[in-house]
C-alpha positions in Angstrom: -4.4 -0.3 -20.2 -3.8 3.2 -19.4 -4.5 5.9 -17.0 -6.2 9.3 -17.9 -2.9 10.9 -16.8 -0.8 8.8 -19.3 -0.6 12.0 -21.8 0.9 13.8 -19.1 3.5 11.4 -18.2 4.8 11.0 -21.8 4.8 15.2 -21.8 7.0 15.0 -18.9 9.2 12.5 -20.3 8.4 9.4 -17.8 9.8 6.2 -17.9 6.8 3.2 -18.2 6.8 0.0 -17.3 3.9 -2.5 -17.4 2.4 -3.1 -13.9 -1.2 -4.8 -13.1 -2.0 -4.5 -16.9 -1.6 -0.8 -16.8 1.3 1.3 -18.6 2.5 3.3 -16.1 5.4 5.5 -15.0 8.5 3.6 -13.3 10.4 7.6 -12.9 10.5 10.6 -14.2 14.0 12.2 -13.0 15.2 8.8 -11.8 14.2 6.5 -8.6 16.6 7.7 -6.1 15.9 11.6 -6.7 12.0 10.6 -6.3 12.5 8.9 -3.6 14.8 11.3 -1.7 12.4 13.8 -2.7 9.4 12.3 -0.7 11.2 11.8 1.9 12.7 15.5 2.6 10.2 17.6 0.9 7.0 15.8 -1.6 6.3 13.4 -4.4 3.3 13.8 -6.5 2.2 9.9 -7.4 -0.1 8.7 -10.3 -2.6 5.9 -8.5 -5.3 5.9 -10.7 -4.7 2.5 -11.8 -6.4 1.4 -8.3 -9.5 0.0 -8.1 -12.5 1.6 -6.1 -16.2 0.0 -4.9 -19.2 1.7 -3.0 -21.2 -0.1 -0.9 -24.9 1.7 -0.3 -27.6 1.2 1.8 -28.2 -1.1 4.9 -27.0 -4.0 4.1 -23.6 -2.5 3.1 -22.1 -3.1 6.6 -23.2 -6.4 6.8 -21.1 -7.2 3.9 -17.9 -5.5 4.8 -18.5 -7.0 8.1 -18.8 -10.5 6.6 -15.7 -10.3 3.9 -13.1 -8.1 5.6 -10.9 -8.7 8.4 -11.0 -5.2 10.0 -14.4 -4.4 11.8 -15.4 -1.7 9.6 -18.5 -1.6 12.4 -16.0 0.0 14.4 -15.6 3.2 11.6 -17.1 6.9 12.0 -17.9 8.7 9.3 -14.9 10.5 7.6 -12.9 7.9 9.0 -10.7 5.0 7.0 -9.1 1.3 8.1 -6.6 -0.7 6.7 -8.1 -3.7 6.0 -7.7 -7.4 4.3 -9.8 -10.2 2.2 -9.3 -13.7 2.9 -9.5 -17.2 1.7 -11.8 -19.5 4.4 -8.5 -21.1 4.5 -6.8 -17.3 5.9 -4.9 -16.9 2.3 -4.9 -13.4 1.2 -7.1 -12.4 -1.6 -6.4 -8.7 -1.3 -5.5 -5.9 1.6 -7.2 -2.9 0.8 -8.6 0.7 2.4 -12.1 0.9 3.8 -13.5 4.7 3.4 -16.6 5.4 5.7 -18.4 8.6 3.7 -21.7 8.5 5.0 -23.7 6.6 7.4 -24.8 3.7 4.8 -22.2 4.7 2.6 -18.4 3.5 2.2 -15.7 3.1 -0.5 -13.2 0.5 -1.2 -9.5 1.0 -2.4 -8.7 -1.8 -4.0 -5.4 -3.2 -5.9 -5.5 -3.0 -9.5 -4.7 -6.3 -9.7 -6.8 -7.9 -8.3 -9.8 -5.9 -9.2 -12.0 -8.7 -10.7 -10.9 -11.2 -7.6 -12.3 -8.5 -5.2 -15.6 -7.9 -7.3 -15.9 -11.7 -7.6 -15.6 -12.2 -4.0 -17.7 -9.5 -2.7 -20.3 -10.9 -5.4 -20.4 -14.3 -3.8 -20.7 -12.8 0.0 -23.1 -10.2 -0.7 -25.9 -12.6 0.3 -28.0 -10.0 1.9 -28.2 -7.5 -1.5 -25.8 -4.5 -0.6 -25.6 -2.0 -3.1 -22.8 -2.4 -5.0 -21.2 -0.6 -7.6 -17.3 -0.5 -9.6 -16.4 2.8 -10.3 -12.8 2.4 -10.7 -13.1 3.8 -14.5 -14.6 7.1 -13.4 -12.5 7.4 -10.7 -9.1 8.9 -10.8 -6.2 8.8 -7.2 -3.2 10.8 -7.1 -0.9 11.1 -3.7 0.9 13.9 -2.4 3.3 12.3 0.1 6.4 13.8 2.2 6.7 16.2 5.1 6.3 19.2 2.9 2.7 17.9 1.4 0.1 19.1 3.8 1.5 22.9 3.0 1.9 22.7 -0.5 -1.6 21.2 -0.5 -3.5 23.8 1.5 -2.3 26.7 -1.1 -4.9 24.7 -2.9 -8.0 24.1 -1.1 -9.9 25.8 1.6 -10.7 22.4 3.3 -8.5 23.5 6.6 -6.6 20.0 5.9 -4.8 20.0 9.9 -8.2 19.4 11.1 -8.2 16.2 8.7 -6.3 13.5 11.4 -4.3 10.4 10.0 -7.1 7.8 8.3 -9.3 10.5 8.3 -11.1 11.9 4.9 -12.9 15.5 4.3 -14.4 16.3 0.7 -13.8 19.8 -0.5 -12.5 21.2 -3.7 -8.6 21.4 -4.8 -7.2 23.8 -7.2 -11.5 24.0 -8.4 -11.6 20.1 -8.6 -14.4 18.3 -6.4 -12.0 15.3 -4.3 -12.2 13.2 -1.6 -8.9 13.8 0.5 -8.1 11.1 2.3 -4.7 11.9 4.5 -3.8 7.9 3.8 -0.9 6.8 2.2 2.1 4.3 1.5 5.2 5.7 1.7 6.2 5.7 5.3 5.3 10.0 5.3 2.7 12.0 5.8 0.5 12.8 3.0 -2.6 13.1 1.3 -4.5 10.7 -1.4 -7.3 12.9 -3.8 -9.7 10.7 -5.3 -11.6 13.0 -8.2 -13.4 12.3 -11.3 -11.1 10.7 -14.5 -11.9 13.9 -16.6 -10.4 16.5 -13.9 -7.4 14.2 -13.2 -5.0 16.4 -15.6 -6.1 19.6 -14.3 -5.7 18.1 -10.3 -2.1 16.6 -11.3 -1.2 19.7 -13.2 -1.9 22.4 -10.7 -0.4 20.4 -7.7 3.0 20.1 -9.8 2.7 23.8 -10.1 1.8 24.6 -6.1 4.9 22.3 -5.3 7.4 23.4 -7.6 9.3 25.6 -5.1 8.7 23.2 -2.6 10.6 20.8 -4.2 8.2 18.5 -5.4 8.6 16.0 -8.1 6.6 13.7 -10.1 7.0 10.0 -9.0 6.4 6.5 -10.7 6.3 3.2 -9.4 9.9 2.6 -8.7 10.0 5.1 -5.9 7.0 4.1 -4.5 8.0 0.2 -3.7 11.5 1.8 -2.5 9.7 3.9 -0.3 6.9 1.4 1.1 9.7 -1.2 1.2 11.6 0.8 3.6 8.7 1.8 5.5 8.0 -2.2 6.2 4.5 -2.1 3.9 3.4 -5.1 2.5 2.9 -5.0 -1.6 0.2 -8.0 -2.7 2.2 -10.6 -5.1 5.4 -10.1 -2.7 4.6 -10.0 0.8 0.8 -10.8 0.6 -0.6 -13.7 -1.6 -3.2 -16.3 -1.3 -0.6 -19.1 0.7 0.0 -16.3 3.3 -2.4 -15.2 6.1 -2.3 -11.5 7.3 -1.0 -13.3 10.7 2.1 -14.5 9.2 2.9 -11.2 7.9 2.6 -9.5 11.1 -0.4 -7.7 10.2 -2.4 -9.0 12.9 -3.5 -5.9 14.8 -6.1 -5.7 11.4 -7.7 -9.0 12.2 -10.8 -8.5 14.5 -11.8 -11.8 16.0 -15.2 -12.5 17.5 -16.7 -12.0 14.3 -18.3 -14.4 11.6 -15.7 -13.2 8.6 -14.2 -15.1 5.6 -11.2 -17.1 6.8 -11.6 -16.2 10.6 -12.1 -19.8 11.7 -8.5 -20.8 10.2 -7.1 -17.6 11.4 -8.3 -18.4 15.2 -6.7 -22.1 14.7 -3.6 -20.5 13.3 -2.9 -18.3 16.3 -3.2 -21.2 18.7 -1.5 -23.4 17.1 1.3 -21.2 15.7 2.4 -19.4 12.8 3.9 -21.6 9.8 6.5 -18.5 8.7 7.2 -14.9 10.0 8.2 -11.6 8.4 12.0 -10.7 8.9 13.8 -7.6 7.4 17.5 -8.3 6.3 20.5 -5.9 5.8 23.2 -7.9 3.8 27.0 -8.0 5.3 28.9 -6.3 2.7 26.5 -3.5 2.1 26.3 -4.1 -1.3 24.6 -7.3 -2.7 20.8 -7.3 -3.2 19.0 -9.7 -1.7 16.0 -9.8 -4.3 12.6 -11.3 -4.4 12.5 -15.2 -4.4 16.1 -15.5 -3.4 16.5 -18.3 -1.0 17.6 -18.1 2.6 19.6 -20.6 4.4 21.0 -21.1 8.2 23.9 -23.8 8.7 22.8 -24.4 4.8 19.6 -25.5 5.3 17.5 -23.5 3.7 15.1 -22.1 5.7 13.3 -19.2 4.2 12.7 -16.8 0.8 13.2 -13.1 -0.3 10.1 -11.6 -1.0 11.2 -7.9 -1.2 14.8 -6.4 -2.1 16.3 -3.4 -3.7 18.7 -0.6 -3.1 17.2 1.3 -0.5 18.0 5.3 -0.9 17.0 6.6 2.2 19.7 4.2 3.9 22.3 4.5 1.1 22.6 0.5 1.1 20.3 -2.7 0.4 17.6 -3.6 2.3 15.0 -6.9 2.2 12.3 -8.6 3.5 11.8 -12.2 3.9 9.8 -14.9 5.2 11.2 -17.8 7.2 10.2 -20.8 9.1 12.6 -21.3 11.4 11.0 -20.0 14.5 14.1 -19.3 16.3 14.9 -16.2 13.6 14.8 -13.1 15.2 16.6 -9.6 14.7 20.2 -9.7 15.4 20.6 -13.5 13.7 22.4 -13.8 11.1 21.4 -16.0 7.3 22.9 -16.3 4.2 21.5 -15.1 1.5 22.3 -17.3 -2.0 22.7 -14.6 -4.3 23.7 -15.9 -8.3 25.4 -19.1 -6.8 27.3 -17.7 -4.2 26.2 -17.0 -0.1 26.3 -13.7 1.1 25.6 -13.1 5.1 22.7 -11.2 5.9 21.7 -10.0 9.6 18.3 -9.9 10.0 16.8 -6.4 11.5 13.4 -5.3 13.2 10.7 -4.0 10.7 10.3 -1.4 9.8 13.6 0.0 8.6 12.3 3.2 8.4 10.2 5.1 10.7 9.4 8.9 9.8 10.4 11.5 12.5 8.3 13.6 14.7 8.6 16.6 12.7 
């Protein structure tokens, strides 16, 4: 599959890769540049290969209620949540963004894929007849992330976008385009995410490249994105988050509202008092130089004791950065594994996430 943008990324000469079915751009100028970029001045991203619900009418809350984690009861309108889907056994289906547009009205970000899972799921809870609707095809994301984003996107809209707090969406038009600007993100930086219609994606993508040119802006694909979210400590679904791991184990449990009848919450209650089976670690390899990648296998005094699920050359730090699961209980920053890496050990010390934390600018 493709996005509507995909025209626009061969024009500008992108790299593609497959990812979540889609064709989609890995870099343009190359990962570190992007990367860099977002960090010190703004990336434009591609993100219309997520998936998006709404949920209408009364019984809409009840649903959310029933099948997320988050208490989207707690939500005014305008606002967002990070939130997760779960197994009744506390496995991971999806984690996902909650939008609150009106009073009975809300919108799901959802990862591409695991689009049909979440529909499925929210099918089979959706006992009470919600209003449900998939409008992923019509709907078209792009981000504009780094400290320099907020300016370069107010050249565009009138929407005075300071007013718009963190997890906090306004509608208005950009650059003559009708969006929802949600100032959400996943790259460690402030930003904004502009859901629009499909057929005024071009024109949205096109004029913000424009506004940003000067600014520094670039284009960005996929690669810089996971470098950036990596180093930020952000769980990606299929490497930190999966159906065998519960949003507990991978420290995401300030999203888990208890004292309510959701999917998986009577595991996830029995898991907190009886203990965690693995924890989220971050790792920093010895030399400076090896990558520990994903599904690389840890071990302390040679037993092995835990697995890579995220690795890569991390820009921002100019040296390689992981994270990991491990069972060993007694694993906490400052220790120090091996990694195996082709055959061979390589020490690791393992470091507080996240690795990166953006300044008070």
């Amino acid at each position: 599959m493709r996005t509507v943008l995909f025209p626009l990324h061969v024009r500008l000469n992108a790299r593609m890769t497959e990812f979540a079915g889609f064709e989609m751009p890995v870099s343009y100028s190359g990962i570190i540049a992007e990367h860099l970029a977002v960090r010190a001045a703004a990336g434009l991203f591609d993100l219309s290969h997520m998936g998006e619900f709404e949920l209408r009418g009364p019984h809409a809350l009840d649903l959310l209620e029933r099948a997320l984690t988050n208490s989207a009861a707690r939500l005014a309108e305008g606002q967002a949540q990070y939130t997760l889907m779960c197994q009744e056994d506390g496995g991971v289906i999806d984690d996902l963004i909650v939008y609150k547009l009106e009073s009975e009205r809300y919108m799901l970000c959802v990862n591409a894929a695991n689009l049909a899972a979440d529909r499925e799921r929210l099918a089979e809870l959706n006992r009470s007849g919600a209003d449900f609707r998939d409008v992923s095809e019509e709907t078209a994301l792009v981000a504009v992330q780094g400290p320099r984003a907020p300016a370069i996107l107010q050249t565009l809209t009138s929407v005075p976008l300071a007013s718009v707090k963190r997890y906090r969406v306004a509608t208005g038009l950009v650059a003559g385009v009708r969006c929802l600007i949600a100032r959400t993100g996943y790259t460690g930086e402030d930003g904004f995410e502009l859901f629009a219609a499909a057929s005024s994606a071009a024109a949205l993508f096109e004029a913000l490249l424009e506004a940003g040119r000067d600014q520094g802006l670039l284009p960005c694909g996929l690669g810089a994105r996971d470098t950036l979210r990596m180093e930020a400590g952000l769980p990606l679904y299929g490497h930190e988050l999966d159906r065998e791991t519960t949003p507990l184990e991978a420290g995401l449990g300030a999203f888990v509202k208890f004292g309510r009848d959701f999917a998986g919450c009577k595991a996830l209650a029995s898991e907190q008092a009886s203990g965690l089976r693995k924890h989220l670690i971050g790792l920093r390899t010895s030399d400076g130089r090896s990558i520990a990648r994903q599904g690389y296998q840890l071990l302390r005094d040679g037993a092995r004791i835990g697995v890579v699920t995220s690795g890569s050359f991390a820009p921002s730090f100019n040296r390689p950065l992981a994270m990991a699961y491990v069972t060993d209980k007694d694993i906490s920053a400052g220790a120090v594994v091996d990694v195996v890496i082709r055959n061979r050990t390589v020490p690791a010390e393992v470091v507080s996430l996240p690795f990166y934390r953006r300044p008070n600018r």
